[in-house]
Every structure is written in C-alpha cells, then in structure tokens.
Residue frames relative to the residue before (quaternion, step in Angstrom):
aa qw qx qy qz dx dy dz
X 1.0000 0.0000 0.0000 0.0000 0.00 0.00 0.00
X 0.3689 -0.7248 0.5057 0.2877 3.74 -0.57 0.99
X 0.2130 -0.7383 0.6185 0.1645 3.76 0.19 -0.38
X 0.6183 -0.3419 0.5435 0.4532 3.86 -1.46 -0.82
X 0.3404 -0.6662 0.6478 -0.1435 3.09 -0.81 2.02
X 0.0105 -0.6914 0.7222 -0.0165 4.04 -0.54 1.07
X 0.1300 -0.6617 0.7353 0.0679 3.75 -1.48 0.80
X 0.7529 0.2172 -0.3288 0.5272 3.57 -1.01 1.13
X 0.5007 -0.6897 0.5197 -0.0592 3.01 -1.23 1.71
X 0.5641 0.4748 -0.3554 0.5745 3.76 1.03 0.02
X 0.7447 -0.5659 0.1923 0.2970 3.15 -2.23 0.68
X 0.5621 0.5848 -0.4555 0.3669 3.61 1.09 0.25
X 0.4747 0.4336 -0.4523 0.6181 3.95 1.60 0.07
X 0.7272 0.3617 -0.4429 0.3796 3.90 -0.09 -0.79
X 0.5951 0.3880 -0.4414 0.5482 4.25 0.50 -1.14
X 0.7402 0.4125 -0.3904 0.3599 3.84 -0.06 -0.34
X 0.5420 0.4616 -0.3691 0.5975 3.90 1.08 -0.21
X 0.7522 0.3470 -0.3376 0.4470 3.99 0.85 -0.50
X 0.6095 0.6430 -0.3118 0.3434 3.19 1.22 0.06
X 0.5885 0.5396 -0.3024 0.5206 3.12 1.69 -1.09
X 0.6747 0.4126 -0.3631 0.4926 3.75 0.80 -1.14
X 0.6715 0.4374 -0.4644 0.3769 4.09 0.42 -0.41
X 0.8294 0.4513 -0.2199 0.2451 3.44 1.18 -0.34
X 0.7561 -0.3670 0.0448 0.5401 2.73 2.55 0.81
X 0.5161 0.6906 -0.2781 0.4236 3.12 1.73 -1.05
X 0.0751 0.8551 -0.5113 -0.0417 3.22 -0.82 0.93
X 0.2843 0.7954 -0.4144 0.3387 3.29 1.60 0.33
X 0.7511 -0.2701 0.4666 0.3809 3.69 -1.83 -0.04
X 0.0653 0.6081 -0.7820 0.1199 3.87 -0.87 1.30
X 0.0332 0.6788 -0.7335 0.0040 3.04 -1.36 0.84
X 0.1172 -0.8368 0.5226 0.1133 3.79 -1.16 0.58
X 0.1191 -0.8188 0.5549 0.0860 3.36 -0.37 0.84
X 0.1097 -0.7195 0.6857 -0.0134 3.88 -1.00 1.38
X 0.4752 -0.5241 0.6756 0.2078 3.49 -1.99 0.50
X 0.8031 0.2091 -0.3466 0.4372 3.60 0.63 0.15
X 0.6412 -0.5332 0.3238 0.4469 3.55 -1.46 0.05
X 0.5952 0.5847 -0.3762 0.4029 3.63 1.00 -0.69
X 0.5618 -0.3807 0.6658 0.3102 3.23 -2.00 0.21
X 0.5765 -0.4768 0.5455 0.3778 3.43 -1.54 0.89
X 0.0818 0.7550 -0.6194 0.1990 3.03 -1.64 1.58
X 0.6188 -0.6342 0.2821 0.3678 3.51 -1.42 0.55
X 0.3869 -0.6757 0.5692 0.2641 4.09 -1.05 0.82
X 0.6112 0.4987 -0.4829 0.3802 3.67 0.18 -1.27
X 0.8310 0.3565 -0.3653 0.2211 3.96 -0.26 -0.17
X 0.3153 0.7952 -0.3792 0.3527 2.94 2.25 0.40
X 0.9126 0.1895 -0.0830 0.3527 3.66 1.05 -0.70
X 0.3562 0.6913 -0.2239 0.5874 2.47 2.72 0.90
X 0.8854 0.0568 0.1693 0.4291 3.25 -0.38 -1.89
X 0.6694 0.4768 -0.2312 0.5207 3.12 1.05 -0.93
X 0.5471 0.5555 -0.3173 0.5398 4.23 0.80 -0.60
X 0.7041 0.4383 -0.2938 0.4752 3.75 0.63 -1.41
X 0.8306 0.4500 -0.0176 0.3275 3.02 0.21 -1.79
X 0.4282 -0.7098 0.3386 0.4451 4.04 1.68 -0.86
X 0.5685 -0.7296 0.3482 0.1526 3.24 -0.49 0.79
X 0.2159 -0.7409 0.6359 0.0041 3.53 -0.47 1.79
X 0.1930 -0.7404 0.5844 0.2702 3.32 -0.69 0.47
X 0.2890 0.8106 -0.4042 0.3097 3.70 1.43 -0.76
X 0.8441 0.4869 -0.0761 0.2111 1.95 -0.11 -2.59
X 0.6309 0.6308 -0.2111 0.3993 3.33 0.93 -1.27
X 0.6111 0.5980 -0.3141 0.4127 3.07 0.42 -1.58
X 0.4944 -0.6601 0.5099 0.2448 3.74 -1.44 1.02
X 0.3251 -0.6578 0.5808 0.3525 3.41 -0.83 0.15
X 0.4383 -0.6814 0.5754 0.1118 3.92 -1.35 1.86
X 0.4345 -0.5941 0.6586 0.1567 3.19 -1.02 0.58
X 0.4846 -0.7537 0.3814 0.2274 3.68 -1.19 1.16
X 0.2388 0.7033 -0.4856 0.4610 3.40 1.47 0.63
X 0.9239 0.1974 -0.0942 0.3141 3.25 0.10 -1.27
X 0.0996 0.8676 -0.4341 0.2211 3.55 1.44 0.82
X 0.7734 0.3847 -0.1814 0.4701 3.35 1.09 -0.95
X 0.4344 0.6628 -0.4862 0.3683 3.22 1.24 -0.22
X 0.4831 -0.7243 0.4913 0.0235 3.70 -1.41 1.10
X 0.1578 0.8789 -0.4484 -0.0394 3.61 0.32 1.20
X 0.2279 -0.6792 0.6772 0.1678 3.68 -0.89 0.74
X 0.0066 -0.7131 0.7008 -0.0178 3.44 -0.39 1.19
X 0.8983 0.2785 -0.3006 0.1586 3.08 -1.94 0.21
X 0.5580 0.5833 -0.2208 0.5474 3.07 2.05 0.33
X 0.0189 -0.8643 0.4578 0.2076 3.73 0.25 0.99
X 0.4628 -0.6586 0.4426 0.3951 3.40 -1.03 -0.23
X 0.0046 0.8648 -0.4832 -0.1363 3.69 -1.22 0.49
X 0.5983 0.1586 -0.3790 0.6880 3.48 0.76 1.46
X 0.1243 0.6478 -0.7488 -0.0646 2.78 -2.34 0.19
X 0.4367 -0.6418 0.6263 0.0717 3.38 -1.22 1.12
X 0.1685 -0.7913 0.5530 0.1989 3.33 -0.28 0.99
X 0.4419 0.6516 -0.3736 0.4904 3.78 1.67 -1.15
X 0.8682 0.2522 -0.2651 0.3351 3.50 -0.11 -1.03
X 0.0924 -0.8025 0.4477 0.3834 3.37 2.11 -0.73
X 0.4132 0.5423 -0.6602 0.3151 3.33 -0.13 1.87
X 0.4315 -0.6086 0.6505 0.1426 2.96 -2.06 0.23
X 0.1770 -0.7740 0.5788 0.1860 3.27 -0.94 1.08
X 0.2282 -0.7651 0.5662 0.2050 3.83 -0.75 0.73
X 0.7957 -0.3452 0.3916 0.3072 3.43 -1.74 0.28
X 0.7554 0.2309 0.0136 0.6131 3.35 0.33 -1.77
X 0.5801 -0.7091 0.3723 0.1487 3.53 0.85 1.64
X 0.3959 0.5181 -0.6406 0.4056 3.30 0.75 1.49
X 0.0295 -0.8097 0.5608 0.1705 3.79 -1.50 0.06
X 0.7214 -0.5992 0.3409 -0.0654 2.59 -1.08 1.58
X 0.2120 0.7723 -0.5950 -0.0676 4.00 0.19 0.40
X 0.3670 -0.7493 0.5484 0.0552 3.21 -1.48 0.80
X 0.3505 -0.7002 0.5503 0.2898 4.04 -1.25 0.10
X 0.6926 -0.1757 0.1805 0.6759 3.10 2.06 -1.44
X 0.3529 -0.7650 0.5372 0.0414 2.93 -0.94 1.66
X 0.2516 -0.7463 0.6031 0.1267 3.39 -1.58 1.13
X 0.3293 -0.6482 0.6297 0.2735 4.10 -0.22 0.92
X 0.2329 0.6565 -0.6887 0.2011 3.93 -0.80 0.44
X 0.6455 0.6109 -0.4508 0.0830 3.64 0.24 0.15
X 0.2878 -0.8779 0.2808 0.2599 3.73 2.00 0.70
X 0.7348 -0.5683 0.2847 0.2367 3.17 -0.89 -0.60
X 0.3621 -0.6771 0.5202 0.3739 3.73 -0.73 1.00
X 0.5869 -0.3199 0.6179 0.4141 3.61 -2.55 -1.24
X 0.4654 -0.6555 0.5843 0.1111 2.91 -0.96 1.31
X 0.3009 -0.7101 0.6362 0.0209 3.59 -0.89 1.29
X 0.2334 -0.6879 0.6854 0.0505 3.57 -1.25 1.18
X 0.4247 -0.6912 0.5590 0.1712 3.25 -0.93 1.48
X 0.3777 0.7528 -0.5097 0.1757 3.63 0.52 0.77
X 0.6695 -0.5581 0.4050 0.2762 3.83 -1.18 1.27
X 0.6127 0.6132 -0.3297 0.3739 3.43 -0.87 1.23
X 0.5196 -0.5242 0.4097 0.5361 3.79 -0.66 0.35
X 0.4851 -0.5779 0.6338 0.1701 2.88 -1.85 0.80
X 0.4429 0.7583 -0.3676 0.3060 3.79 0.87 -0.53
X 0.6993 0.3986 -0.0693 0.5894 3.73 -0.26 -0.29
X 0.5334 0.7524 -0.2418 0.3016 3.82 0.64 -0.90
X 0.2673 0.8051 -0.5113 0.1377 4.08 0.58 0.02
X 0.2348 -0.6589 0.7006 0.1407 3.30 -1.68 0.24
X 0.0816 -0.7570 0.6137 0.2093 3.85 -0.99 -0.64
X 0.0382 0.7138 -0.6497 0.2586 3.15 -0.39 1.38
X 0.7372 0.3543 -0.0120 0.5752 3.98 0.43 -1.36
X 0.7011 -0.4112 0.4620 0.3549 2.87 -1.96 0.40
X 0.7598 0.5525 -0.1807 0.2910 2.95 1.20 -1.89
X 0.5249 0.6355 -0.2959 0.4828 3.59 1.85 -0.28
X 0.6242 0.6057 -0.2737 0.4107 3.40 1.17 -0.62
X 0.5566 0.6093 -0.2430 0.5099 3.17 1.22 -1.54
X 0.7611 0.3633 -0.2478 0.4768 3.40 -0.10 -1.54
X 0.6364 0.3968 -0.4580 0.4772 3.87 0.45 -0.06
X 0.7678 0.4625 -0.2411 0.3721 3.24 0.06 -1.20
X 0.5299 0.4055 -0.4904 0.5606 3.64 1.33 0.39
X 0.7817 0.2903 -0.3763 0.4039 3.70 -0.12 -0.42
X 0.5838 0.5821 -0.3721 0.4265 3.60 0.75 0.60
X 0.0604 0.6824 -0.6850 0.2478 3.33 -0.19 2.31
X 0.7971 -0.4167 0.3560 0.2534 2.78 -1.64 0.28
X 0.6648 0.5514 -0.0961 0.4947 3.63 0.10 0.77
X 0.6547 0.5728 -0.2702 0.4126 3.32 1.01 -1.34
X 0.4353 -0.7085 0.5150 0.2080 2.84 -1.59 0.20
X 0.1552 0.8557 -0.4845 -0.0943 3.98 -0.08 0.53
X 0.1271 -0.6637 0.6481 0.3511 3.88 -0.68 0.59
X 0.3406 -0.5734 0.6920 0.2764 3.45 -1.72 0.36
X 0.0539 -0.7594 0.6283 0.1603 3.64 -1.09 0.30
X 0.5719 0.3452 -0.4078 0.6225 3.47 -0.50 1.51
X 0.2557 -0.7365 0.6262 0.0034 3.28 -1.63 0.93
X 0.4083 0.6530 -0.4952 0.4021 3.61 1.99 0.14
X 0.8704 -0.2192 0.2715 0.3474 3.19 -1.89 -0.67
X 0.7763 0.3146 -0.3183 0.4440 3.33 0.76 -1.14
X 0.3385 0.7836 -0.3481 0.3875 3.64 1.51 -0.13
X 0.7996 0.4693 -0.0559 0.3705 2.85 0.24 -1.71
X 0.7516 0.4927 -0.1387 0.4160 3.20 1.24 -1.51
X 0.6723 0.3945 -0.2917 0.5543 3.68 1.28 -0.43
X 0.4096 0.5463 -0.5449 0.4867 3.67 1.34 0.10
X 0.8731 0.1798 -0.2686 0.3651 3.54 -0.16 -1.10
X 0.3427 0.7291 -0.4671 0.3643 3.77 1.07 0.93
X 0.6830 0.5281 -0.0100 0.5044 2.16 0.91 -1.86
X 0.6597 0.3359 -0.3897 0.5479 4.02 0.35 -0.40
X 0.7282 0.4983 -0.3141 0.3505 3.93 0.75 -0.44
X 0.7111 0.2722 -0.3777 0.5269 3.02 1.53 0.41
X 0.5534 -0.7734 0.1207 0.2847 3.28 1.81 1.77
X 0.1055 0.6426 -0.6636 0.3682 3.14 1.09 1.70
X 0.4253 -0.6190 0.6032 0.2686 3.55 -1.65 0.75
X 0.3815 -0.8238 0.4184 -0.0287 3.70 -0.55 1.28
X 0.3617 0.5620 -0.7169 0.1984 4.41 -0.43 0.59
X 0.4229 -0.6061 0.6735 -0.0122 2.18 -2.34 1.45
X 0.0622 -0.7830 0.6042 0.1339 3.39 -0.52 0.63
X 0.3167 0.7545 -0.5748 0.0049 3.68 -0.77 0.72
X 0.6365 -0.5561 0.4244 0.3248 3.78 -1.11 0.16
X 0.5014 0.5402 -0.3930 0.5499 3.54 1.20 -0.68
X 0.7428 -0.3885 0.5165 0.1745 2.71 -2.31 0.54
X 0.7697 -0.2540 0.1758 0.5587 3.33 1.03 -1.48
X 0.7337 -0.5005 0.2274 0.3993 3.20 -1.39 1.19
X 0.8344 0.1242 -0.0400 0.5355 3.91 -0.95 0.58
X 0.0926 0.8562 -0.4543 0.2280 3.55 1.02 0.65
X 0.8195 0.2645 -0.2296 0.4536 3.42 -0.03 -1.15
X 0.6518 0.3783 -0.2727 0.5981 4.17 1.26 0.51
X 0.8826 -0.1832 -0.2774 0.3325 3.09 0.60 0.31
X 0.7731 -0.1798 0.1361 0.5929 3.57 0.51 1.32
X 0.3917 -0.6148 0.5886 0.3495 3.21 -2.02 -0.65
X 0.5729 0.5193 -0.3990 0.4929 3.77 1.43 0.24
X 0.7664 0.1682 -0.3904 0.4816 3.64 0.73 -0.05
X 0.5887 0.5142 -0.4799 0.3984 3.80 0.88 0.21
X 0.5966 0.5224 -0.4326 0.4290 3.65 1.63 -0.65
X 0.5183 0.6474 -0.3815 0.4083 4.01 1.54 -0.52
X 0.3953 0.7540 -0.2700 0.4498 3.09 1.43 -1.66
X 0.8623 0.3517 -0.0732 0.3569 3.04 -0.42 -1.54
X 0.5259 0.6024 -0.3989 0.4487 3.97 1.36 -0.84
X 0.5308 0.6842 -0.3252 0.3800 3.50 1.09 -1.72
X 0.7433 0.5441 -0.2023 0.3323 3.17 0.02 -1.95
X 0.6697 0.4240 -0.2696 0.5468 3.38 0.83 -1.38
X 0.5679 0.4197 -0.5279 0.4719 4.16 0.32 -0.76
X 0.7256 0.3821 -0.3731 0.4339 3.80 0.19 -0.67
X 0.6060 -0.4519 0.4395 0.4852 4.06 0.44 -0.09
X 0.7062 0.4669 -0.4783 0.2338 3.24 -0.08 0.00
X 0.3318 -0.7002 0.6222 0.1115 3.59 -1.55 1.23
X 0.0070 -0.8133 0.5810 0.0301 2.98 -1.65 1.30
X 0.2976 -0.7758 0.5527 0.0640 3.27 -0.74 1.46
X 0.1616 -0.8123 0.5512 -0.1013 3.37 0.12 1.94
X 0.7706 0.2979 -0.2060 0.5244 3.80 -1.61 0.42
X 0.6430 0.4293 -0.3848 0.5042 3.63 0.78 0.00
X 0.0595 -0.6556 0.7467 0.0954 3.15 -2.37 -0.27
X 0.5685 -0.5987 0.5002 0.2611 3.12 -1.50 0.97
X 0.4641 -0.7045 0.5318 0.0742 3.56 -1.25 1.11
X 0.5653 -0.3182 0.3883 0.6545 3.43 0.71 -1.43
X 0.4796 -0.6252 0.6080 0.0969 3.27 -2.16 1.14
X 0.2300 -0.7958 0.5492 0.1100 3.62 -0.67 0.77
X 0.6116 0.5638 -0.4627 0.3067 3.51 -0.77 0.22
X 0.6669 -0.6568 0.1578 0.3144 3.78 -0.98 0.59
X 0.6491 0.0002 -0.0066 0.7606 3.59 1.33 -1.01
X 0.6457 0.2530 -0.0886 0.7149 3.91 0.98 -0.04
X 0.3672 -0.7512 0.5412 0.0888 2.43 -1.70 1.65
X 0.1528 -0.8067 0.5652 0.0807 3.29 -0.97 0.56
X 0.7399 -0.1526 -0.1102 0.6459 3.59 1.34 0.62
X 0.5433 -0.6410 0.5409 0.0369 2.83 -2.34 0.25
X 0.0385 0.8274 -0.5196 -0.2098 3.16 -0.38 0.43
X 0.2829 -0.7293 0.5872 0.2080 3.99 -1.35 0.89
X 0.7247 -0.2797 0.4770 0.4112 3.11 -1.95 0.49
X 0.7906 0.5042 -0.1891 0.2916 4.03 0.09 -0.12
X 0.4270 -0.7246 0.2416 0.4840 2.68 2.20 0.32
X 0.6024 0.5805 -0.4011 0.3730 3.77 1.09 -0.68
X 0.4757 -0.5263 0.7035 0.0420 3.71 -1.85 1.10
X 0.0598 -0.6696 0.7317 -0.1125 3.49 -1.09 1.92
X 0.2997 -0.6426 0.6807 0.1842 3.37 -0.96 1.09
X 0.1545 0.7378 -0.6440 0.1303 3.52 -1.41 0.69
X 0.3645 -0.7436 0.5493 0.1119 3.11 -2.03 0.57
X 0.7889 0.2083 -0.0662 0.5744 3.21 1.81 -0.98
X 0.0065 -0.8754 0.4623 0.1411 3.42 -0.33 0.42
X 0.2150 -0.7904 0.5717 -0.0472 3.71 -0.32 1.22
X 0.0317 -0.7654 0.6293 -0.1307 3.27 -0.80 1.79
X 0.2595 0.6917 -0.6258 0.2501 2.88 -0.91 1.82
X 0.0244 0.7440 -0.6025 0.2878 2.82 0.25 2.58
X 0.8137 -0.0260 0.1489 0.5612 3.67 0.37 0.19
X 0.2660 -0.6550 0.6464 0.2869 3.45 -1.77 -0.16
X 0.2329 -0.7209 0.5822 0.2951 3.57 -1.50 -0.26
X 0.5368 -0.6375 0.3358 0.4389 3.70 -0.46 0.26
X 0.3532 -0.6616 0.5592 0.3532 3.82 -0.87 -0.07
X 0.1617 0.8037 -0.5141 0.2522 3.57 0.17 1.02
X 0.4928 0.6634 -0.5144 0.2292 3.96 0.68 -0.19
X 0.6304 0.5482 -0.2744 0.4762 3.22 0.97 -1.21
X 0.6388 0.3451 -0.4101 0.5520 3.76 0.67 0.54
X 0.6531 0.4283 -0.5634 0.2693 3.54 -0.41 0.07
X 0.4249 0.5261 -0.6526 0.3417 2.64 -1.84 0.80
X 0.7725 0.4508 -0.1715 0.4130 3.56 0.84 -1.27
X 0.5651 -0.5441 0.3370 0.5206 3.76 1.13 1.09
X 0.5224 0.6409 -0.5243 0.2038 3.86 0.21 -1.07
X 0.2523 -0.5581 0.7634 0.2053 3.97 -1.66 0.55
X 0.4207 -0.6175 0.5798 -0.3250 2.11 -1.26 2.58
X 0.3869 0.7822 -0.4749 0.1139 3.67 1.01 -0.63
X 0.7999 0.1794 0.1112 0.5618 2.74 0.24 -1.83
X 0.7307 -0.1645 0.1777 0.6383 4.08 0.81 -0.22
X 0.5522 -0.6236 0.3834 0.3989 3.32 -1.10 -0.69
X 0.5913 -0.6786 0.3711 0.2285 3.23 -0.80 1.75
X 0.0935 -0.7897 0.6050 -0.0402 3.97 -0.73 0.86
X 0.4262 -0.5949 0.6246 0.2727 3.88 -1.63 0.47
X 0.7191 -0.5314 0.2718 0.3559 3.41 -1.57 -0.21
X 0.6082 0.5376 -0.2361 0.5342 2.95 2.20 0.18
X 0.6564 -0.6356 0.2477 0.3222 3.34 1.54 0.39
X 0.5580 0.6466 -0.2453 0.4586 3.16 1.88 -0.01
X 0.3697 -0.7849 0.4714 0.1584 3.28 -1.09 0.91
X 0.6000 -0.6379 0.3823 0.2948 3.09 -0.62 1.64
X 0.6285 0.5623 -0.4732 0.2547 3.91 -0.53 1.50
X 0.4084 -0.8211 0.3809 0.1182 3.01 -1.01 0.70
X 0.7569 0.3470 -0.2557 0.4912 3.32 1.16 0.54
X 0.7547 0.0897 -0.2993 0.5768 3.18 1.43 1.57
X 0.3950 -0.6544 0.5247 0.3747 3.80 -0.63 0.56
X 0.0673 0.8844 -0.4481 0.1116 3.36 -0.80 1.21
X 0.1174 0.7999 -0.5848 0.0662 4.02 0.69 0.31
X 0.2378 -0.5617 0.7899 0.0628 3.15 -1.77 0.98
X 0.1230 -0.6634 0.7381 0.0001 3.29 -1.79 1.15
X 0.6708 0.4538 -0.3794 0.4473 3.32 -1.70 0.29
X 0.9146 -0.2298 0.2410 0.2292 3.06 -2.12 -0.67
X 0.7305 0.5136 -0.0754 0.4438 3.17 1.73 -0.97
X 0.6083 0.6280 -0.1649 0.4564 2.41 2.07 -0.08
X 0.3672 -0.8392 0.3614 0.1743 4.00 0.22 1.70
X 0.1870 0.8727 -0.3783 -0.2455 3.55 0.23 -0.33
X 0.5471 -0.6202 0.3362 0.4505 4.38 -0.30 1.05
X 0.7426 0.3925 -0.4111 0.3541 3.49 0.47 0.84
C-alpha cells in the first residue's frame, strides 16, 4: 500500500509525519531525506556546534511516539516524480509509488559562477558542511566570508573565536542590512570589527586565483585578499529539479494555496517549509 510519501529530510517532513498521525491518519508514511541524519536543528551549525564540534545526537529533534512507524530512507535523494503516475524516482534507482506526496525538500547555498579554483570553496547548509569547515579551521588561517546576511555574519564571528583571521566581503552598505536597517546593521558591523573582524563593504569578488585551492581574491576595487577558506553565503536556491515535468511554477520554489496545496490535478500534493512559495 503506498500511503503519504514526504521528500526532504528536515523539520518540515518530520512536523508533517506528526501531523498526519495527530490528525488521524493511520496509513503507510514513508520519508525520504538527501542526508544520512534524522531531521535536525541548523541554527547551531554556525554557532555552537562549528565552535564547540559537531553532535549529530545532539541536534537531531526529539519525534513524537506517533511517528515511530513512519519509514525513513535517508541518504538517498530523489530526482523525478510523475505526478500522473504518482511516483518517485530515487537516486539508488528505486521508485517509489505514492497516494499523496508531501514537497519538504527546502532549500540549498546558492553558488556564484565566479572564475577560479573551486578548492578551498565551502558553504554550510549540513552537518556535513560544518565538519568539512571546522577541520580546516586553525588558528591563523585565513577565511573570506562572502555575504553580509545572518549565516555570514555568524560564522565570521565563530570563526574569529576560534582565532581564524576573518574579511567579509559583501555588496551591501552594511552587514544584515536589508532586516535590520543601516543603524543596527552599521552597530552590527562596529561589534565585528571590536572582535577583529574586516569588512570589505560595496564591493564583490571578481575571480579566485590559486591552482586547485584558492589562495586569494580578487574585488571589484582592484584590491588582492590572501586566503585559505572561502565561505559562500550569498543567498539560497530552492531544491525543486526533481519536480519538473509536472507543469508546476518552479520559479522561485514551488508555488502553494492557502491550504498548502500545490496547484494540480492529477495528485494531492502540498509542499511545506522553505520551498514552499505562497501567492501572498
């Protein structure tokens, strides 16, 4: 029996598996995630968990005994689905048939197509992003952040506290601008500097020099940043590929009513979370 098929491994697939059982549903839930972990918390990726090493345990939300039976296929994303046939194609080239399908699979770090080794290059999105940073972070290095948002901002002053040498590069005026003003992002930004960290504002990075690993930057200002790590956190993009085909606007994520449903007619389908667009 197919039952209610969730795609994405984060807390909008788990609160949606505790919803169906709180709301009576007692059918087949099965959840399928792109990572190995149970659905777990992000904010301490570029906080506690980065400074301090990474529990996966710890993180991890705590399930509710409703959803004990629920079936997870972790580390295996999906890339297609057929709403007509209401299947799911998986990774490791199993497929998946569904009654009703839950969109939960949110959003990745947007990647600038900018010239240069790719080496040296990180995002933070995953446990596994955290890890791979928090190993090449000794005392000394050198990391540029790209981006002046939250997660920007927040692995700058991690990251200097575990006495890595620290420039921000962002285009804004001032760090965390477009939330909160220029008088508390221009404060923002005073902080940062009492703690060591440099920010190279109104600019952008041209292209990265070095052979398989970068070892600098160049900015829109003609000036040359020496570096070891480079951390891009300009934005996100939605995880939406694994749906086309199924008519749906994809633009910006995946387009939803006031009831969370996705506008079709040849399967019951809502999308929750981040990926989710809504017409207001």
């Amino acid at each position: 029996m197919p039952g209610a098929l969730i795609v994405g491994g984060g807390l909008g697939a788990l609160r949606t598996a505790e919803s169906l059982r709180a709301s009576g549903y007692t059918g087949p839930i099965t959840v399928v995630g792109d990572e190995p972990h149970l659905p777990y918390t992000r904010p301490p990726l570029s906080k506690e968990a980065l400074l301090g090493g990474i529990d996966v345990a710890a993180l991890e939300f705590r399930r509710r005994a409703a959803v004990d039976d629920v079936t997870w296929i972790l580390d295996t994303p999906a890339t297609a689905t057929s709403f007509a046939d209401r299947t799911v194609s998986l990774a490791d080239g199993r497929v998946l048939d569904f009654d009703a399908l839950a969109i939960a699979t949110g959003i990745r770090p947007r990647r600038l197509p900018i010239p240069g080794p790719r080496g040296g290059r990180v995002v933070l999105r995953t446990v596994q992003d955290a890890e791979r940073i928090r190993d090449r972070l000794v005392p000394g290095s050198r990391v540029l952040v790209m981006g002046a948002g939250f997660i920007g901002c927040e692995v700058a002053a991690t990251t200097r506290r575990l006495g890595a040498e620290v420039s921000v590069v962002a285009l804004d005026e001032e760090p965390m601008v477009r939330p909160l003003g220029p008088d508390l992002g221009a404060a923002m930004r005073r902080r940062h500097e009492q703690h060591g960290v440099t920010f190279h504002l109104g600019h952008t990075i041209d292209a990265f020099h070095g052979d398989d690993h970068v070892e600098s930057a160049s900015l829109s200002d003609g000036s040359e940043l020496p570096t070891d790590l480079v951390l891009e956190a300009v934005g996100s993009v939605a995880n939406v590929e694994w749906l086309e085909g199924n008519g749906l606007d994809l633009s910006d994520g995946v387009l939803v009513d006031a009831a969370m449903q996705v506008p079709t007619d040849t399967a019951p389908v809502v999308a929750v979370g981040d990926i989710a667009r809504h017409p207001n």
